[in-house]
Steps between C-alpha positions, in 0.01 A plus 500: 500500500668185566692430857851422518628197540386275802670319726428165660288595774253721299461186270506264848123788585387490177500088548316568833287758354395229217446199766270742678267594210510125398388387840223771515365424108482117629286580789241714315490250188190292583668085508271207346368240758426168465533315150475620192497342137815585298554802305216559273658465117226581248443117266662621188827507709446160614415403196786662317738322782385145402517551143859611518583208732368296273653637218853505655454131608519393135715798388774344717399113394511571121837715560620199735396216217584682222906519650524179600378382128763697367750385732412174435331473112137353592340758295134546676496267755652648804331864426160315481570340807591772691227753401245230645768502829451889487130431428429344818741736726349783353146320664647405783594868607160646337351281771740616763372845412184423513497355840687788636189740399289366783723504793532776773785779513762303723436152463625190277292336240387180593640224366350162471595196756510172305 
């Protein structure tokens, strides 16, 4: 059945035992070359991913707005303002997304040089 209990140099071979099969398991798994395009996500998870950015953008612009009109008693004004502030954040990072779908595994998005 089960072995007594073990002392630190059984658990100090058991470590080298480990490192060993680790090192051999890396050298028969085969290893990519050259570049490859990001992991492959299927569209409705991209899709799904921009929807709830977008979503969340104005979830947290109508919760924003809608405090600071109660703190402050201008009924719709703030909330309205700050959905529209989510609005376009909620873009801005669908388009962030978006960008990041064509670059390779490893590498920044380009940004643009004004």
């Amino acid at each position: 059945m089960a072995e007594g209990p073990r002392n630190g140099a059984d658990k100090g071979k058991d470590a080298e035992r480990l490192r060993d099969l680790e090192e051999r398991l890396s050298q028969l798994a085969p290893t990519p070359e050259g570049e490859r395009p990001k992991a492959s996500y299927d569209q409705a998870h991209i899709a799904w991913r921009m929807v709830i950015e977008l979503v969340v953008g104005m979830g947290l612009g109508f919760g924003i707005g809608f405090g600071l009109d109660y703190l402050f008693g201008t009924t719709p004004f703030l909330m309205i303002l700050f959905i529209f502030l989510g609005f376009a954040a909620g873009i801005k990072t669908m388009m962030r997304t978006a960008s990041e779908l064509g670059s390779k595994t490893g590498t920044a998005p380009e940004k643009k040089r004004d």
